[in-house]
N, CA, C and O atoms as CSV, one atom per row, in Angstrom:
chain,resi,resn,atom,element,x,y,z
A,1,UNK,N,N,0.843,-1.180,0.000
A,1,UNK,CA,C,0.000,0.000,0.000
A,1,UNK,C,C,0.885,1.238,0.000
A,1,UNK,O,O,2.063,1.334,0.346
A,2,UNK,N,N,-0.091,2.324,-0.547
A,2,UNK,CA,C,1.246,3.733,-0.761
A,2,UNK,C,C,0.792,4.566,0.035
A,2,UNK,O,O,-0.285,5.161,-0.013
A,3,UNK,N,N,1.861,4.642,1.018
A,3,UNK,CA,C,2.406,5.762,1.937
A,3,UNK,C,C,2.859,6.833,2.035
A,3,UNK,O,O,3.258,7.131,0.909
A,4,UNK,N,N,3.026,7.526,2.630
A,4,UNK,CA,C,3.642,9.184,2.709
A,4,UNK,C,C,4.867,8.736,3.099
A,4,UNK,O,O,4.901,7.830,3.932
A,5,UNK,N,N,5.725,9.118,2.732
A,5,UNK,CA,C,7.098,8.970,2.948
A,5,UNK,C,C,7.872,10.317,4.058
A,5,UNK,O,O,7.783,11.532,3.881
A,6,UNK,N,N,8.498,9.697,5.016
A,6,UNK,CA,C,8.945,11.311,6.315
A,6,UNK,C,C,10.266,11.380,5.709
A,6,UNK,O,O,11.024,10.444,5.453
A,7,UNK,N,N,10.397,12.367,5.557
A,7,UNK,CA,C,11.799,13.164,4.590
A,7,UNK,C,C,12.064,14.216,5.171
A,7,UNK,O,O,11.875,15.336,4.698
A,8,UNK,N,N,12.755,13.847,6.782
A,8,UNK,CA,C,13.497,14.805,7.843
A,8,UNK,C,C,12.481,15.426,8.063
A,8,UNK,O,O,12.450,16.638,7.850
A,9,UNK,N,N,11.118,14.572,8.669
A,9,UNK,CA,C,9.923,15.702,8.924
A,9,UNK,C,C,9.150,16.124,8.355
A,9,UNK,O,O,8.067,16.531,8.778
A,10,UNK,N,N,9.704,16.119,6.803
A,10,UNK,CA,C,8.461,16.584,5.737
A,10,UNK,C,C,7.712,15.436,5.114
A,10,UNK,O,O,8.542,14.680,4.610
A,11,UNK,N,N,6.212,14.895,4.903
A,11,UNK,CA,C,6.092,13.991,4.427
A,11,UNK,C,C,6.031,14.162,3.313
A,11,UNK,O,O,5.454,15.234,3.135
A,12,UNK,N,N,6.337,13.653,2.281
A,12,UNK,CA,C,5.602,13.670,0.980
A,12,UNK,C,C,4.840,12.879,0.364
A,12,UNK,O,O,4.313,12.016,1.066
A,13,UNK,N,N,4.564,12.881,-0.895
A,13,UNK,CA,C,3.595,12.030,-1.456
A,13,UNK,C,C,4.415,10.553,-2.154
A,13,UNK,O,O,5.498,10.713,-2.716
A,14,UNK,N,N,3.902,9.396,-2.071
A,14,UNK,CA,C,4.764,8.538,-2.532
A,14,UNK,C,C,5.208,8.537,-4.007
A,14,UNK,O,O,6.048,7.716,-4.375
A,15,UNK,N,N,4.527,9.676,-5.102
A,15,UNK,CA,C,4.690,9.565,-6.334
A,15,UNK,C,C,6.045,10.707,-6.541
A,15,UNK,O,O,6.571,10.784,-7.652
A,16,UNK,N,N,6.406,11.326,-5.711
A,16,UNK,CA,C,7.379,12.297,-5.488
A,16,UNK,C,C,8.344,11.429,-5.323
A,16,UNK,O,O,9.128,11.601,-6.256
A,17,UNK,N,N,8.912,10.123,-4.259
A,17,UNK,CA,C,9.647,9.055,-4.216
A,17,UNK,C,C,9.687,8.346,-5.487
A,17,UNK,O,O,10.775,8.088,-6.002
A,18,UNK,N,N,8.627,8.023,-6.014
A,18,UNK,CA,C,8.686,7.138,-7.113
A,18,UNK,C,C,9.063,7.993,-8.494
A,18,UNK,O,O,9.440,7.227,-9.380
A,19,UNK,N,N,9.056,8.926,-8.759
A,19,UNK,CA,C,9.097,10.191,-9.706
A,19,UNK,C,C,10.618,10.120,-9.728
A,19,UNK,O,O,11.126,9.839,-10.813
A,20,UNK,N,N,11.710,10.413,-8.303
A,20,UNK,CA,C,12.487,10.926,-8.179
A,20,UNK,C,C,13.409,9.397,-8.934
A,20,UNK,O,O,14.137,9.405,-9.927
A,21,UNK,N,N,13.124,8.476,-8.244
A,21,UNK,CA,C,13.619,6.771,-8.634
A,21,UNK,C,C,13.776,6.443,-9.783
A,21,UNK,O,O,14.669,5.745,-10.264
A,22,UNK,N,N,12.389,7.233,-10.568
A,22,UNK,CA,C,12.348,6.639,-12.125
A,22,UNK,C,C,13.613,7.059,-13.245
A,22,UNK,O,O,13.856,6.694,-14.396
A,23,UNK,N,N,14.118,7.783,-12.522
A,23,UNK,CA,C,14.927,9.121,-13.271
A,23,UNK,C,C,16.369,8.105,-13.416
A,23,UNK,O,O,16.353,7.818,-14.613
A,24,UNK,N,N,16.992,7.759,-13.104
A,24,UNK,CA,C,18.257,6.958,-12.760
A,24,UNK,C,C,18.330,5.688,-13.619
A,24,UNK,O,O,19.355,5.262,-14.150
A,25,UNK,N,N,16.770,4.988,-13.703
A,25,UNK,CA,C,16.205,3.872,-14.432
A,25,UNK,C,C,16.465,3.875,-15.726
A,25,UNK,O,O,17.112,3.183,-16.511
A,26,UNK,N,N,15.537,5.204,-15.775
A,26,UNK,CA,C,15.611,5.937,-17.285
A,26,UNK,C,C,16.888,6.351,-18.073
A,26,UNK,O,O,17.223,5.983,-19.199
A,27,UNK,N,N,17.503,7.175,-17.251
A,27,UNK,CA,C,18.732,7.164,-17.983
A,27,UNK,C,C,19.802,5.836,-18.194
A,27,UNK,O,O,20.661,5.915,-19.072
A,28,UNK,N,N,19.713,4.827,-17.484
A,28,UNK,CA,C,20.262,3.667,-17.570
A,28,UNK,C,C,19.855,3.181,-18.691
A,28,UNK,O,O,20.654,2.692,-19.489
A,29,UNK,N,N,18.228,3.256,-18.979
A,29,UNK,CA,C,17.764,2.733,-20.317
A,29,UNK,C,C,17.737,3.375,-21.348
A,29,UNK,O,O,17.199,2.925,-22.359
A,30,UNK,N,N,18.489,4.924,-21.288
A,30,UNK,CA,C,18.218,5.489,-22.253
A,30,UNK,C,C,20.115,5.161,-22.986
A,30,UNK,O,O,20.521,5.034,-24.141
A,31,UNK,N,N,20.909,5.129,-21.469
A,31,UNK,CA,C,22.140,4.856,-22.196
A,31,UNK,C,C,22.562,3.836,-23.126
A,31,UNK,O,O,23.353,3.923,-24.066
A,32,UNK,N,N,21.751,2.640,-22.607
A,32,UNK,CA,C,21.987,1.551,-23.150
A,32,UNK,C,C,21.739,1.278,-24.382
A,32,UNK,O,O,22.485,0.744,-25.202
A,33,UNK,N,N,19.959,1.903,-24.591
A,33,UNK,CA,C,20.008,2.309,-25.953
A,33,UNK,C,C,20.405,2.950,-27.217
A,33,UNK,O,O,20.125,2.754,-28.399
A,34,UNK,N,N,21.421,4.081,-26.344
A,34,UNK,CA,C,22.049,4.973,-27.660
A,34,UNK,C,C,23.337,4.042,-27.776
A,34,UNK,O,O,23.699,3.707,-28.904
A,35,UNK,N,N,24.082,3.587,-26.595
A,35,UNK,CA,C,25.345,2.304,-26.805
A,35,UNK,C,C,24.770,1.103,-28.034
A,35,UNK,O,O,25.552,0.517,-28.782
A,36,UNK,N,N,23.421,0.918,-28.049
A,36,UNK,CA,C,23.295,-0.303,-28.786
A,36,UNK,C,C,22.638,0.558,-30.562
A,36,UNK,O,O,22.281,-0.106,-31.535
A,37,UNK,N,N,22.648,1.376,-30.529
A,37,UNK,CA,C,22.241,2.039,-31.523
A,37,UNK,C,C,20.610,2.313,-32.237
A,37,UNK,O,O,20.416,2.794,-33.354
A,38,UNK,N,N,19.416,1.809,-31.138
A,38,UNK,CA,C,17.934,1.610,-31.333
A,38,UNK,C,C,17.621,3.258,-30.982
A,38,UNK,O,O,16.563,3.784,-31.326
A,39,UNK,N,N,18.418,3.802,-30.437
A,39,UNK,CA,C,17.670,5.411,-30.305
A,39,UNK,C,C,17.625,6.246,-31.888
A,39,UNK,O,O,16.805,7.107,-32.206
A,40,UNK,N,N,18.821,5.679,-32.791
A,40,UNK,CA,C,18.627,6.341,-34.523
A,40,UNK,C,C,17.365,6.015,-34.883
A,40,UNK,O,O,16.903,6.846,-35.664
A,41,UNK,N,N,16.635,5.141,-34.623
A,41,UNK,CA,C,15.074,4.219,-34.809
A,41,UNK,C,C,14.120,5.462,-34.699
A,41,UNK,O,O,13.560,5.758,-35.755
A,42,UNK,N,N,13.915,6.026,-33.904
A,42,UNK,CA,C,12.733,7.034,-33.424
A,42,UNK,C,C,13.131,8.245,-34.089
A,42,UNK,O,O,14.206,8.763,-34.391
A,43,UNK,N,N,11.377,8.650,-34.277
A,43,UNK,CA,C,11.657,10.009,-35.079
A,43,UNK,C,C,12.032,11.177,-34.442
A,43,UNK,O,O,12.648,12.149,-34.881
A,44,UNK,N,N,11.500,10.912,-33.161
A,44,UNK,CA,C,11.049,12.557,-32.459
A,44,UNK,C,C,11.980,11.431,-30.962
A,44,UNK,O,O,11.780,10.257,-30.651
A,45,UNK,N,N,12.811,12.302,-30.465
A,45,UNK,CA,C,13.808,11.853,-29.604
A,45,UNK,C,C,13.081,12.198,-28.457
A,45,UNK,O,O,12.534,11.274,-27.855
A,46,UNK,N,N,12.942,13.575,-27.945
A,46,UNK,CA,C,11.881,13.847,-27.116
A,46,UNK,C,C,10.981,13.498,-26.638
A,46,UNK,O,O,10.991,13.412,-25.410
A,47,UNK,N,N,9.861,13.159,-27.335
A,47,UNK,CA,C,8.718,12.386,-27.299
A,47,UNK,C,C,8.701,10.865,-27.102
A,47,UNK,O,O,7.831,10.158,-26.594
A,48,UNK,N,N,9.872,10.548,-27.629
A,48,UNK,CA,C,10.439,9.376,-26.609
A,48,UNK,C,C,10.946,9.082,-25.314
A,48,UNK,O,O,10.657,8.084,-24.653
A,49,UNK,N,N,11.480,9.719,-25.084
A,49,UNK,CA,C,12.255,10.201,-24.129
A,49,UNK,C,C,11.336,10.098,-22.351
A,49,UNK,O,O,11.572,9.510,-21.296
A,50,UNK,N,N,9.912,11.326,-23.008
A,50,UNK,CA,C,9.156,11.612,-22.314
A,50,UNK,C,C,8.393,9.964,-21.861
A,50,UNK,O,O,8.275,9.567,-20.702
A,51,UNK,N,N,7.919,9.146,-23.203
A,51,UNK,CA,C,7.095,8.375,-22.977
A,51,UNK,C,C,7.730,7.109,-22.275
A,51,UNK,O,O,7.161,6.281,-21.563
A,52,UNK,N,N,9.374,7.188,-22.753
A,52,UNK,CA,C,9.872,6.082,-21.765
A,52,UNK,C,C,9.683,6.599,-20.181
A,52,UNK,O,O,9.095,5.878,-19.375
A,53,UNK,N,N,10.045,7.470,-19.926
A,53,UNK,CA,C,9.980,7.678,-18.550
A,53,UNK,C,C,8.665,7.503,-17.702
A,53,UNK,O,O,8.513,6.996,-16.591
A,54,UNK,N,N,7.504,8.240,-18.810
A,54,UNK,CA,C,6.437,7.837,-18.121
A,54,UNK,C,C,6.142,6.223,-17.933
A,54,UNK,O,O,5.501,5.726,-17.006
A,55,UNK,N,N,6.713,5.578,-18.949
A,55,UNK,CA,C,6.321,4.220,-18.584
A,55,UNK,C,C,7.255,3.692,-17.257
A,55,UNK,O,O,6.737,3.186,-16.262
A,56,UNK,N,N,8.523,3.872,-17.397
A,56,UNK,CA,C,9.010,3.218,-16.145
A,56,UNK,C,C,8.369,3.805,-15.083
A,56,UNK,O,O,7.732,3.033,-14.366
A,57,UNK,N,N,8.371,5.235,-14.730
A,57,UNK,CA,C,7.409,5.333,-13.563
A,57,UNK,C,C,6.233,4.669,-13.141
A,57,UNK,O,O,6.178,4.403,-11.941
A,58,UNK,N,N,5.029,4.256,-14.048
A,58,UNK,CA,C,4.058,3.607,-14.083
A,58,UNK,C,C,4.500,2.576,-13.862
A,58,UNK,O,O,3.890,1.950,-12.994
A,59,UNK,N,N,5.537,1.990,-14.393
A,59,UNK,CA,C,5.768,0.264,-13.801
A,59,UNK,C,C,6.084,0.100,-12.501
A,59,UNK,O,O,5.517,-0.652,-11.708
A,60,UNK,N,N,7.487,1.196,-12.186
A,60,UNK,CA,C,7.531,1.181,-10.761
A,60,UNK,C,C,6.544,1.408,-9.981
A,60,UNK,O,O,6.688,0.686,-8.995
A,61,UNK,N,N,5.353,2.206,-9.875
A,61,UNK,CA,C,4.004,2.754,-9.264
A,61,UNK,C,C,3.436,1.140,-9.124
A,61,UNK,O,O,3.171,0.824,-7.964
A,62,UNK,N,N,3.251,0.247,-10.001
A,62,UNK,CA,C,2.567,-0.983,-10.122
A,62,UNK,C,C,3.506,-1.722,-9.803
A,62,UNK,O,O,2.918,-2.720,-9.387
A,63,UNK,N,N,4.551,-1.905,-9.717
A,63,UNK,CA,C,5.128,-3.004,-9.075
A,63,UNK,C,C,6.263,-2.965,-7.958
A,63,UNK,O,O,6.798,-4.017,-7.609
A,64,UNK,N,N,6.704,-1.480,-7.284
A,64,UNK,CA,C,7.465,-1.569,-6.217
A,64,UNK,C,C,6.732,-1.124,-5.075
A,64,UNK,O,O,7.261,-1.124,-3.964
C-alpha cells in the first residue's frame, strides 16, 4: 500500500519518491540504448524520451 514517505519531517507524497527513482532507471535505459544504436530508430527523440519515462514510472508505481 502507498504511503507518505517522512523526509526529515516533511512527508511527501509517494509519487514524489517514485518520480524521483524513475529518473536513474531511465537514464540507464536510455544509455543503453544509444550504446546499442535503437535510439537512430525514433523520429522525435523527445517524445520518446518523455514516454519512456512515463512508462518506467508507471511500472515502478505498479510493481514496487
Amino acid at each position: 500500500m502507498l504511503t507518505e514517505f517522512n523526509f526529515f519531517g516533511v512527508f511527501m507524497a509517494p509519487i514524489v519518491v517514485y518520480a524521483i527513482a524513475a529518473l536513474p532507471v531511465t537514464m540507464l535505459i536510455r544509455f543503453v540504448l544509444w550504446w546499442s544504436g535503437i535510439m537512430k530508430w525514433f523520429w522525435h527523440l523527445a517524445l520518446f524520451e518523455v514516454a519512456l519515462y512515463t512508462c518506467v514510472l508507471c511500472l515502478m508505481i505498479l510493481y514496487v
